[in-house]
C-alpha positions in Angstrom: 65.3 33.3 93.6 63.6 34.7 90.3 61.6 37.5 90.4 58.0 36.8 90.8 56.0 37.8 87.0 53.0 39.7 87.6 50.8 40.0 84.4 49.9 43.5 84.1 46.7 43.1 82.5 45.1 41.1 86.2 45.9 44.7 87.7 42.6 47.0 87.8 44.5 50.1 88.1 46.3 49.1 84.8 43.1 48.1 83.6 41.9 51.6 84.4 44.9 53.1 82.6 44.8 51.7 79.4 40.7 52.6 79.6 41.4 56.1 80.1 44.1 55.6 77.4 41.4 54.3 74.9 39.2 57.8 75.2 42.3 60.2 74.4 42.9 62.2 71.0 46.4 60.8 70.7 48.0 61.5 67.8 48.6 59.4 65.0 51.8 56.7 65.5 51.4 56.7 69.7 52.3 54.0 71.5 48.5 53.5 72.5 45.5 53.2 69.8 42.7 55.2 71.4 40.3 53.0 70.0 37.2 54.5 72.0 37.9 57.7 71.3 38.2 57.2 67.6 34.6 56.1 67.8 33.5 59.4 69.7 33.6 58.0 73.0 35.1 60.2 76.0 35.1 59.9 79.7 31.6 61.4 81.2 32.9 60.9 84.8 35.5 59.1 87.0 34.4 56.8 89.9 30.8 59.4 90.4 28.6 57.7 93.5 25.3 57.1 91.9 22.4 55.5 93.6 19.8 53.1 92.9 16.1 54.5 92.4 14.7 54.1 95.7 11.6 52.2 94.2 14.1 49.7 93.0 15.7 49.3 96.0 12.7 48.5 97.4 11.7 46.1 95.3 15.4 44.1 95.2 15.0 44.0 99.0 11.1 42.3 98.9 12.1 39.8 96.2 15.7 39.1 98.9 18.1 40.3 96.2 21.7 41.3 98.0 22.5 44.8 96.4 23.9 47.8 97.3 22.2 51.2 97.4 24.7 52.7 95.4 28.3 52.4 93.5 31.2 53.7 91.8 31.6 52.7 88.2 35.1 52.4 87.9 34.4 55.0 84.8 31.1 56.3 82.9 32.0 56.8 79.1 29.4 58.9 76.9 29.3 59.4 72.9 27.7 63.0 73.3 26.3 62.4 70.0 24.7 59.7 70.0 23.6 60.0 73.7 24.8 56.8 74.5 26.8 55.7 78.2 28.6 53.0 79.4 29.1 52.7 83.1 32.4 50.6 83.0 34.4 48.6 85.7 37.8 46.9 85.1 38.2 43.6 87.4 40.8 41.2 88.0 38.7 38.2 88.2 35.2 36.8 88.0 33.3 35.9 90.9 30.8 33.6 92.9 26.8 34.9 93.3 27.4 35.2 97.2 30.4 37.2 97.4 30.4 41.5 97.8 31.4 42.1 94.1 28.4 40.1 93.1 26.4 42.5 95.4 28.4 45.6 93.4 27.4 44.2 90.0 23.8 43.5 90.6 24.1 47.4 91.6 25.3 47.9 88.5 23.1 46.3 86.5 20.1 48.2 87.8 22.4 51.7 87.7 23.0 51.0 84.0 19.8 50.1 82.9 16.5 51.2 81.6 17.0 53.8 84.8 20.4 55.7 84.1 18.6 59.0 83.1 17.4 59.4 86.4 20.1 58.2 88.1 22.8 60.6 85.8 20.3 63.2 87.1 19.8 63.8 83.4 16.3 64.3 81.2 15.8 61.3 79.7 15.9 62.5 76.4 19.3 63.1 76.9 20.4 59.1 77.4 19.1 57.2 74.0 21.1 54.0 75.1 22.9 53.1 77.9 24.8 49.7 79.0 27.0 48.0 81.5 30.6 47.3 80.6 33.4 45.5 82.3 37.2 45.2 81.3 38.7 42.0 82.6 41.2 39.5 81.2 40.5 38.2 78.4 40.6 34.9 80.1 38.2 35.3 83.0 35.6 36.4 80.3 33.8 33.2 80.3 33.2 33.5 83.9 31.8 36.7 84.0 29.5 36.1 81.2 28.1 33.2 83.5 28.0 35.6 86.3 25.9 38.6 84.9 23.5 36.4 82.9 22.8 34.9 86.2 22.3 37.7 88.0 20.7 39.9 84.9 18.0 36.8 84.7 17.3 36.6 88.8 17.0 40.6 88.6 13.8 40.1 85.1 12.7 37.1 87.0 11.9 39.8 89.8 10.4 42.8 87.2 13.2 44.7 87.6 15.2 46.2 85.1 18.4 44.4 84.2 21.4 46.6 81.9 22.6 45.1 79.2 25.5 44.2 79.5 29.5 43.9 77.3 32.5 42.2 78.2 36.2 43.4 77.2 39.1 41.1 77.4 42.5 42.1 77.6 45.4 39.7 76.9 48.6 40.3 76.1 49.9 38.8 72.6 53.8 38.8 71.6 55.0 42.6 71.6 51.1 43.8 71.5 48.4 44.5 74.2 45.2 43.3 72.5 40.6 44.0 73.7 38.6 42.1 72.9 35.3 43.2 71.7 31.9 40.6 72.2 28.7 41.0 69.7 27.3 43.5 72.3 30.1 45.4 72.5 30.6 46.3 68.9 27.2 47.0 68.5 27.1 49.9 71.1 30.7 51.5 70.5 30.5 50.4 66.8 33.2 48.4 67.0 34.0 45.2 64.7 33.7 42.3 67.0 37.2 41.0 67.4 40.5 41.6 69.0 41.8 44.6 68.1 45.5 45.7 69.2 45.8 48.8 71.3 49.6 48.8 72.5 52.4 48.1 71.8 55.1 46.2 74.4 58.5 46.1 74.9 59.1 42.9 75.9 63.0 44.7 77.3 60.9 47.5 79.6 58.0 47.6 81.7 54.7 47.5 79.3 52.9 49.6 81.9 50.8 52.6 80.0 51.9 55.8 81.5 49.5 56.5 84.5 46.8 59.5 84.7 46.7 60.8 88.0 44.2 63.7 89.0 45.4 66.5 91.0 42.0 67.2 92.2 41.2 65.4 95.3 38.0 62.8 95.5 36.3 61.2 92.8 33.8 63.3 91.1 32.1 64.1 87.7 34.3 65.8 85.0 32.2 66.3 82.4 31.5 70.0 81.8 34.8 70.7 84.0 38.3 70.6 83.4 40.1 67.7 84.3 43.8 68.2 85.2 45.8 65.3 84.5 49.2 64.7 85.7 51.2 61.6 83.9 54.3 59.2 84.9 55.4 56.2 83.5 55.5 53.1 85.9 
């Protein structure tokens, strides 16, 4: 019996990887292009609980919108200079308006809104522009675009404040791991629009990144800290 192929890039911790990947000064000629980090993004905080403005709340639950009262961005990536964030999730596949990730995103797409001063716990002054991102396949992109605009229009339908939103695709292409970048996203992480490679792959070894692990326990801001990252290759 052959061995069963699993395509790396429907894996959200792989996903999660290669973001992290994407926000560190590697030097020139790595395996990995840090593509995010070349455009003065970093990681603001890993998997941070951050809750919806009560008020909000409230008014999702009058106008009968499932939600949840708070989430976990996957990751939160700032520019400190231009005071921007994007509160990122990687996912393996899109999803139906009923289900629990639906619940998550609509979460998300009041936590990354007009809103994420206050719920970064930050002066306002201090978040200029702010957006939702998700890293998915590049082929469940379509799916998810039909998903947030859906949700995004039944949250302004209801006078509550939707995030804009970007999608990344990843798809693997030949010996190269490729993102994708839509109009939205190139805008905020000034970006051509496009698909841009980021990796290289061996098509003889596993094509896995090498994986951060954190030897603190429990997800929790790291901005202003020192984060202390362990690495292994898969």
């Amino acid at each position: 019996m052959s061995p069963i192929k699993i395509d790396p890039v429907s894996d959200p911790l792989f996903q999660l990887n290669v973001l992290l990947w994407l926000t560190q000064p590697l030097p020139q000629g790595s395996q990995i292009v840090p593509i995010l980090h070349q455009h003065g993004f970093s990681v603001y905080a890993i998997s941070p609980a951050l809750g919806v403005p009560l008020d909000l709340q409230l008014a999702a639950r009058t106008a009968q919108i499932a939600h949840q009262s708070s989430g976990r961005p996957d990751v939160v990536l700032t520019h400190e200079e231009q005071s921007k964030f994007a509160f990122t999730e990687c996912k393996a596949s899109s999803f139906g308006p009923d289900s629990a990730t639906a619940e998550q995103a609509r979460t998300f797409l009041l936590i990354a809104g007009a809103r994420a001063a206050e719920v970064l716990g930050l002066n306002p002054s201090q978040v200029k522009d702010s957006l939702l991102g998700y890293l998915v396949p590049e082929n469940q992109k379509a799916g998810f675009q039909t998903a947030l605009v859906t949700m995004s229009s039944e949250l302004t339908s209801n006078h509550l404040p939707a995030a804009r939103f970007t999608i990344l695709g990843l798809q693997a292409a030949g010996d190269e791991l490729n993102v994708s970048i839509d109009n939205v996203g190139s805008v905020f992480f000034s970006i051509p629009a496009g698909s841009h490679a980021i990796m290289k792959l061996q098509t003889d070894t596993n094509s896995a990144p090498t994986l951060f692990h954190s030897i603190r326990s429990g997800p929790e801001p790291i901005r202003g800290r020192t984060l202390v990252l362990q690495a292994r290759t898969l």
